[in-house]
C-alpha positions in Angstrom: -6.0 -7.2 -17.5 -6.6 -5.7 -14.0 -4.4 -7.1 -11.3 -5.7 -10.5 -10.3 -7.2 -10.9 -7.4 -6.2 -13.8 -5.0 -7.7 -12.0 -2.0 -10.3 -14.9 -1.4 -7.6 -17.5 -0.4 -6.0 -15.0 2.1 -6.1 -18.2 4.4 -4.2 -20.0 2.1 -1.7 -17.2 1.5 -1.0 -16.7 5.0 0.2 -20.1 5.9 2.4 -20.6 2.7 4.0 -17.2 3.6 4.6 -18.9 7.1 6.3 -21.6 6.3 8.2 -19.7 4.2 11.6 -19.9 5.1 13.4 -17.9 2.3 10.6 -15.2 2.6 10.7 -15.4 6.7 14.6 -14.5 6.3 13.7 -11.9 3.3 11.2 -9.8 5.7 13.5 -9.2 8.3 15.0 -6.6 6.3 11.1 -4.6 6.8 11.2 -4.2 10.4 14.6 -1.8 10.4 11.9 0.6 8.9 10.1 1.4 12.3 13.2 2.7 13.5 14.7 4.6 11.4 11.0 6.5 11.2 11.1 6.9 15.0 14.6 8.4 14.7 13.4 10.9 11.8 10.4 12.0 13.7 12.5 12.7 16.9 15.1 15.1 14.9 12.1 17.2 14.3 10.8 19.1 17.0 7.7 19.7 14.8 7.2 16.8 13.4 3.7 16.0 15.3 1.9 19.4 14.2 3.2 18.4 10.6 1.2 15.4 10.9 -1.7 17.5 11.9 -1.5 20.1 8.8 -1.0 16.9 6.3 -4.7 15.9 7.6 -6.2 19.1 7.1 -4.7 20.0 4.2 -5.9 16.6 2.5 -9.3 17.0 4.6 -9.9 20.4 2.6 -8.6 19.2 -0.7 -11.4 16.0 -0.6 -14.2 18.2 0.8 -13.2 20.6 -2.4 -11.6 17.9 -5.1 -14.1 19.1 -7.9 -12.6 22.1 -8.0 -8.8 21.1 -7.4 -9.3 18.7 -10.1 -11.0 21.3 -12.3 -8.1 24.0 -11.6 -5.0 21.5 -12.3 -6.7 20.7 -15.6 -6.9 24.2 -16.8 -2.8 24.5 -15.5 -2.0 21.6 -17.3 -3.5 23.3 -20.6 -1.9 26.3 -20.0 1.5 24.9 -19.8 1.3 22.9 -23.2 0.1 19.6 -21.5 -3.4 17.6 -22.3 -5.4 16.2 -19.1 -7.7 12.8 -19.7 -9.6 11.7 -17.4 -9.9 8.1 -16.5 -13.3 6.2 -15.1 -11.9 3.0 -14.5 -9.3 0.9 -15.2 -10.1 -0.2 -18.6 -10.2 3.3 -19.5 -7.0 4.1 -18.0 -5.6 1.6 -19.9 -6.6 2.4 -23.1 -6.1 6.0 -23.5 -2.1 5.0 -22.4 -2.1 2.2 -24.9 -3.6 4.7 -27.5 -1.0 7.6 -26.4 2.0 5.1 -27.1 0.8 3.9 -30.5 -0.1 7.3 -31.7 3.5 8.4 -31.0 4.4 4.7 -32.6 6.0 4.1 -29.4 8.6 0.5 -29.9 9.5 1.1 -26.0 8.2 2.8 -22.6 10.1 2.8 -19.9 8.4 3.5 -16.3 9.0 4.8 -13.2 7.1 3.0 -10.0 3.5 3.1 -9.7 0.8 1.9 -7.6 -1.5 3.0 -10.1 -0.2 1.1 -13.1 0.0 -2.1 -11.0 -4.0 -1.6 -9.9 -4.8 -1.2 -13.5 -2.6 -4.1 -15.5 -0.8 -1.5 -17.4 2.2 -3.7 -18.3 0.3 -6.3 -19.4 -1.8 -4.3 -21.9 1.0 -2.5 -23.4 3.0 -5.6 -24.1 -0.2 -7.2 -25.6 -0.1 -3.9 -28.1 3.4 -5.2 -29.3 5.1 -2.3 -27.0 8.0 -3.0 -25.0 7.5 -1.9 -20.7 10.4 -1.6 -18.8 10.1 -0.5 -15.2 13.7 0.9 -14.2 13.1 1.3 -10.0 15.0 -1.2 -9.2 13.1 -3.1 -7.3 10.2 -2.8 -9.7 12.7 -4.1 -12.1 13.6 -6.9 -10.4 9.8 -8.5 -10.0 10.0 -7.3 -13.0 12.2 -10.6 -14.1 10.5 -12.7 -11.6 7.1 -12.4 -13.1 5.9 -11.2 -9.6 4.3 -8.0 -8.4 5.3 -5.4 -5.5 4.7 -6.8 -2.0 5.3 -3.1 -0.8 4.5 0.2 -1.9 7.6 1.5 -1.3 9.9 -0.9 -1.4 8.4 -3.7 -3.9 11.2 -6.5 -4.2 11.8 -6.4 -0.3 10.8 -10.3 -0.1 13.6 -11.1 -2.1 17.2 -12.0 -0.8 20.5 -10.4 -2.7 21.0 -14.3 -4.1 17.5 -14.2 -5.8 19.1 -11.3 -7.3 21.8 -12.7 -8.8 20.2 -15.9 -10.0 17.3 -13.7 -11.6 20.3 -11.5 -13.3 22.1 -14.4 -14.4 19.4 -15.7 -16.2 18.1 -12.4 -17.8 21.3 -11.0 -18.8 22.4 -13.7 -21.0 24.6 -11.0 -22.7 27.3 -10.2 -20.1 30.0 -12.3 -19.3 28.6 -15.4 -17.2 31.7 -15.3 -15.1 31.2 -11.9 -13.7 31.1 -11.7 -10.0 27.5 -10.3 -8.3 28.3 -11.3 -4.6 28.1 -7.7 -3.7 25.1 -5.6 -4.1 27.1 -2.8 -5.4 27.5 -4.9 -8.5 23.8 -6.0 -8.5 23.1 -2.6 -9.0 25.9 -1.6 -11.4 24.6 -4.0 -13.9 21.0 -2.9 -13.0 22.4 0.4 -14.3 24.1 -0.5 -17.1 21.1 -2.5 -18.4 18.6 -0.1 -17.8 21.0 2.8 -19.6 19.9 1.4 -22.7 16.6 1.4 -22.0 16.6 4.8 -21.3 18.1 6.3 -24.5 15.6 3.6 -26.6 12.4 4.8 -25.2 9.9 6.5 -27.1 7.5 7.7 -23.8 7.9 7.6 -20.2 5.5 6.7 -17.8 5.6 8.0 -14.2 2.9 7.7 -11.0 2.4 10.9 -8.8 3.1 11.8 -5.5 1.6 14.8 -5.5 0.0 16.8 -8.2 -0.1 20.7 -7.3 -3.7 22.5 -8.4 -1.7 26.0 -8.2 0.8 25.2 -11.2 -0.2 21.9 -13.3 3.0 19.9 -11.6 3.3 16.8 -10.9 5.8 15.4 -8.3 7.7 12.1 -7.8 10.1 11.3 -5.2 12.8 9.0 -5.9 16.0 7.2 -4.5 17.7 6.3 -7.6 17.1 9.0 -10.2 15.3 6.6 -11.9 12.1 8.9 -12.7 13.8 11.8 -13.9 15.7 9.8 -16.8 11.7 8.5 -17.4 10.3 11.4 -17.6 13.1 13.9 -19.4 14.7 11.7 -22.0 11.8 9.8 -24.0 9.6 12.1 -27.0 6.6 12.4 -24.2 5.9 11.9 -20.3 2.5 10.3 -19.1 1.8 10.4 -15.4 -0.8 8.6 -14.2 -2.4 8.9 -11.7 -5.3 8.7 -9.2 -7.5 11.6 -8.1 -6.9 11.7 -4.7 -3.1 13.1 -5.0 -4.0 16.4 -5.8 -3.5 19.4 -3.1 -4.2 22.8 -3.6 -0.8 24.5 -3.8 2.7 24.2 -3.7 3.4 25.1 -0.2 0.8 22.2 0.4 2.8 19.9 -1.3 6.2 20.8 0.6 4.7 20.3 3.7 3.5 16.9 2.4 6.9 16.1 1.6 8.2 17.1 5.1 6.0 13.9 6.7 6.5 11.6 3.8 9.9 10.5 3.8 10.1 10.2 7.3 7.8 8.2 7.5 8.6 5.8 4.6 12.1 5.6 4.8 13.4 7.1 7.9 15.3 10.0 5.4 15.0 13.7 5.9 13.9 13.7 2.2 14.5 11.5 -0.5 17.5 12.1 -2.7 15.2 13.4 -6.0 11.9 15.3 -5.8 11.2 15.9 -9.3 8.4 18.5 -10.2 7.2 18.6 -13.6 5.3 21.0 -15.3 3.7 20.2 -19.2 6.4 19.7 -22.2 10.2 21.2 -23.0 9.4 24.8 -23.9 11.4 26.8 -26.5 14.8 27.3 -25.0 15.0 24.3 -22.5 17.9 22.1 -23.1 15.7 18.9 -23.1 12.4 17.8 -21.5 9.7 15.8 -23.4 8.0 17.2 -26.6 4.4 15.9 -25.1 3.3 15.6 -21.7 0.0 13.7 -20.9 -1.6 13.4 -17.4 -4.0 10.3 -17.2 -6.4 11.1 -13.8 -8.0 8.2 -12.4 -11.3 7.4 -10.3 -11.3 3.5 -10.3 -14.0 3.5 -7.4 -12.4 6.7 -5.5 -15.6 9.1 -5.9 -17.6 6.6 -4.4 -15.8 6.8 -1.3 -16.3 10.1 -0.8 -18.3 10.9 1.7 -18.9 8.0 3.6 -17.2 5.8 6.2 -14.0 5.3 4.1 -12.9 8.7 2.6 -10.1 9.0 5.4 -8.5 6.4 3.2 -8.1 9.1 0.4 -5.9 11.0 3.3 -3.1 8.2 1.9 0.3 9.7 0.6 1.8 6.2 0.2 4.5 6.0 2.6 4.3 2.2 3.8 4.6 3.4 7.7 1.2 1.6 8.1 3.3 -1.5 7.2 6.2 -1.1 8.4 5.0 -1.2 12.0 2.3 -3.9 11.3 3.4 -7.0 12.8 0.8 -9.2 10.5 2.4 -7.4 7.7 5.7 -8.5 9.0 4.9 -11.9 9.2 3.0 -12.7 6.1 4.7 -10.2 3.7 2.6 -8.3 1.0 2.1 -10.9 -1.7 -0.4 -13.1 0.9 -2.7 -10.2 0.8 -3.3 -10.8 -3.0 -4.1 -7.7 -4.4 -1.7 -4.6 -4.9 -2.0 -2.8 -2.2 -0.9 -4.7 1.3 -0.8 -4.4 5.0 -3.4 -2.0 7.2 -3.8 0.3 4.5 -4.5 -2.2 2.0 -6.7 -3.9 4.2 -9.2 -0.8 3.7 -8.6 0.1 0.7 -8.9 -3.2 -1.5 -12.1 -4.2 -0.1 -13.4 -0.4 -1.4 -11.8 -0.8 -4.8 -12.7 -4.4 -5.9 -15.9 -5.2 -3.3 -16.0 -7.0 0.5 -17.1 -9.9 -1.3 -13.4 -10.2 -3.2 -11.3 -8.6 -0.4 -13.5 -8.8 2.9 -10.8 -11.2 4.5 -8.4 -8.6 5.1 -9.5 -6.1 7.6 -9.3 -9.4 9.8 -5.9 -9.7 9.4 -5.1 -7.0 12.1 -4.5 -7.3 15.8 -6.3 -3.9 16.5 -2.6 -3.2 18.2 -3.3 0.6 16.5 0.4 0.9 15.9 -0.4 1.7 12.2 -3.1 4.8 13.1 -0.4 5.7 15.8 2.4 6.4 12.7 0.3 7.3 9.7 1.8 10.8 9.0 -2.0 11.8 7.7 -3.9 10.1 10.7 -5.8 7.8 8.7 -8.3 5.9 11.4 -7.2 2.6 9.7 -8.5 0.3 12.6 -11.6 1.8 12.5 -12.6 1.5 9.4 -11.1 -2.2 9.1 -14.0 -2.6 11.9 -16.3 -0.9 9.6 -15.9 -3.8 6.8 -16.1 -6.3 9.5 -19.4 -5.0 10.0 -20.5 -5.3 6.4 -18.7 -8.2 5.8 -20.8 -10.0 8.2 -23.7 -8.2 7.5 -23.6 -9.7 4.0 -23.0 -13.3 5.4 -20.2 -13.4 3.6 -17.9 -14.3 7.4 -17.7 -17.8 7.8 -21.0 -19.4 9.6 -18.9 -20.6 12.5 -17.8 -17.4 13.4 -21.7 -15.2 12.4 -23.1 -18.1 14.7 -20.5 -17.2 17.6 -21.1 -13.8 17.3 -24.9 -14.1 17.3 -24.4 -15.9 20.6 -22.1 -13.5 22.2 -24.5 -10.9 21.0 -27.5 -12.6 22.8 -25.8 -12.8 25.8 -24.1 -9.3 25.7 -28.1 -7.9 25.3 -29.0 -9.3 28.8 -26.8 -8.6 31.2 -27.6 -10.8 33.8 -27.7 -13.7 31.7 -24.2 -12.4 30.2 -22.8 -12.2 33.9 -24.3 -15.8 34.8 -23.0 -17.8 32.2 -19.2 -16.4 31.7 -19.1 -16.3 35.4 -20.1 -20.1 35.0 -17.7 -20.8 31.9 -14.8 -19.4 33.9 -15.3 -21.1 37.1 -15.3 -24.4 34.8 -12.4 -23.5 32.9 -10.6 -22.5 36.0 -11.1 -26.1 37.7 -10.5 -27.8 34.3 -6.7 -26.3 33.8 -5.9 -25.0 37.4 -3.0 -28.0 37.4 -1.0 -26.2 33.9 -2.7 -23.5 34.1 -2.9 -23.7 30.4 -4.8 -25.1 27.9 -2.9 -26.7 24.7 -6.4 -27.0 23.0 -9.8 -26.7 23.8 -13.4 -26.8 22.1 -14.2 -23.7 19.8 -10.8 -22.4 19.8 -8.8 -24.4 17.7 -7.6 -21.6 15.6 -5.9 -19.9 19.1 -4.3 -23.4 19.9 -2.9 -24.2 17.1 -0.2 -21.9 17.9 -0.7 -21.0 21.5 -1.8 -22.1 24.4 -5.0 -20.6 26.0 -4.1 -19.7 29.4 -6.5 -21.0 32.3 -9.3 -18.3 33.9 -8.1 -17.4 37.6 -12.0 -18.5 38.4 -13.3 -15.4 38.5 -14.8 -12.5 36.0 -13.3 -9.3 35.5 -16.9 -7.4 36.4 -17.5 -10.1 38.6 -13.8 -8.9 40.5 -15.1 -5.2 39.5 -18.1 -5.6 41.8 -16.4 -7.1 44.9 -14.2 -4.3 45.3 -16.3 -1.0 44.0 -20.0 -2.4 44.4 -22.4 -3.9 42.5 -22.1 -3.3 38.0 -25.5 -1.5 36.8 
């Protein structure tokens, strides 16, 4: 019940997310992100040394998470709340579908999460006979469409305010069909009144985790819509789920966490709810949950510690890497095929489901380092997209044209006087072979460039080759 993976056909994905049109108009909408992030980060004098703290604070928390994870338990407990602890998925799933059927649970209504998408959740608690409604809006709307998020922080962004409608129209059978919905303002008024329901019917909430605070047993969501607090105040219990990475030691940890994040999701100074939550209502609180359940999962994240990928733990989930990724841009999140998309996902899939199920997508980057220049937790994503280039060729798993190209180069790059000979001979060739365009429209082994560029013509000489005339011979 695990998200399926179409990772394998990346290929595939990409060029039906090109010719696209509806999707290529839809995606425009992602690329008012980068500035509004820019503008955010220039009203803050100190917005660079944040950036810096947000790495070492989630540096120390990994090289200590034993013992964060050990001390949120024992604050959970202490506030009235139970802890469970999650392996993998399957586990995960089944200690939330055994929570909702031990409260008898009809309905669960949820706020967004990552987590629940990487783990199937939906799907195994409708197949228990229980109802899941996700109530972000956007969730809500793929929701409807039988799709899943193609962004982390903005999931329905590939779909245009018509698709809306439509998708409302056919779901909402109850209302009126002559009501007008040509105005997003009345897209989400029905979204609302809908949902309200919902709400009042559920018997638990489910939420994801921003943060989760080792000092006090909280967790934390940010929100837009206001849409996680009615999921986590108004149903019998609250269950967060969540993976281990998102601790951090204390609570002044997590509030300058929250100084980077919305910045640099959304461009906002903060977003409009941050929602801390600590165990279940306590005797004189006007409302509040009567249980409160945190599910903690690994799902492959212990195995990263320690080694080439554990920078990728740094993650707080703000999209930046995304946002400013112009493959992402292009192609959209659903080509990558898994849940989590773009630069970021392009490391982290790969070390969550294998290189042999997600090795295509650390190629899908440009190396323009525009998603390492924003991260707010400086996550080296290009270099460790380079790292499962290296083991995804090591494994043979690359396509054999491009291992026996690369075996090639590599014989010539280890003997440097053979390397200088032969591309000084290739572009002297090339030169004479396209001096009258000055272009190439196609040319042998590099079909994938032409296809939709041309290959400009060498100037007939080598860079080193250039290098050596004018500062001496290259050693």
């Amino acid at each position: 019940m695990t998200a399926v993976a179409t990772t394998p056909r990346f290929k595939a994905n990409v060029h039906e997310a090109l010719t696209d049109v509806r999707l290529q108009g839809a995606m425009t909408f992602a690329r008012n992100f980068a500035g509004r992030r820019a503008a955010a980060a220039e009203r803050l004098p100190e917005f660079e040394a944040l950036r810096d703290s947000a790495r070492a604070i989630k540096d120390h928390t990994l090289a200590h998470l034993d013992l964060y994870l050990e001390a949120y338990e024992r604050k959970v407990v202490e506030s009235g709340g139970h802890v469970h602890f999650a392996e993998d998925a399957e586990a995960a799933r089944k200690i939330v579908v055994g929570l909702c059927k031990g409260l008898g649970a009809k309905s669960v209504t949820k706020g967004k999460s990552m987590i629940s998408e990487e783990i199937g959740l939906n799907a195994a608690i409708e197949a228990a006979g229980i109802e899941a409604v996700e109530t972000d809006l956007g969730e809500y709307i793929i929701q409807l469409r039988h799709e899943t998020p193609s962004h982390i922080i903005a999931p329905a962004i590939h779909v245009t305010a018509r698709d809306v409608e439509q998708d409302f129209r056919k779901a909402h059978r109850e209302l009126p069909p002559e009501r007008d919905l040509s105005r997003p303002e009345q897209l989400l008024g029905e979204a609302r009144g809908v949902l309200r329901a919902k709400f009042l019917a559920a018997d638990a909430g489910i939420t994801g985790a921003n943060f989760l605070i080792a000092e006090t047993g909280a967790s934390v969501i940010v929100t837009n819509e206001g849409n996680g607090d009615l999921t986590q105040i108004l149903p019998r219990a609250h269950i967060v789920i969540a993976s281990i990475e998102k601790i951090v030691p204390t609570l002044e940890d997590a509030a300058q966490l929250l100084r980077v994040l919305a910045r640099s999701a959304t461009g906002q100074d903060a977003s409009v709810y941050t929602t801390f939550s600590t165990g279940p209502r306590r005797a004189g609180d006007p409302d509040g949950p009567s249980e409160y359940h945190v599910v903690l999962l690994d799902n492959g994240r212990s195995a990263m510690l320690g080694g080439e990928f554990e920078d990728m733990l740094r993650c707080i989930r703000c999209g930046a890497c995304m946002n400013h990724c112009p493959v992402y841009q292009a192609v959209g999140g659903h080509a990558y095929g898994w849940v989590y998309p773009g630069p970021m996902g392009a490391v982290l899939t790969p070390s969550l489901i294998g290189v042999a199920e997600g090795g295509q997508l650390p190629n899908a980057s440009t190396f323009c380092g525009r998603c390492e220049e924003v991260c707010p937790v400086r996550i080296p994503l290009p270099k460790m997209m380079r790292h499962w280039r290296e083991r995804e060729f090591a494994r043979g798993l690359s396509p054999a044209p491009q291992r026996f190209g690369l075996g090639a180069w590599a014989f010539f790059a280890a003997r440097p006087a053979l390397y200088r000979f032969a591309t000084g001979l290739a572009a002297r060739a090339l030169h004479l072979a396209g001096r009258r365009k000055g272009r190439f429209a196609s040319a042998p082994l590099a079909g994938g460039w032409t296809r939709y560029r041309d290959l400009a013509a060498p100037q007939g000489a080598t860079f080193q080759s250039r290098w050596r005339a004018k500062n001496g011979a290259v050693k």
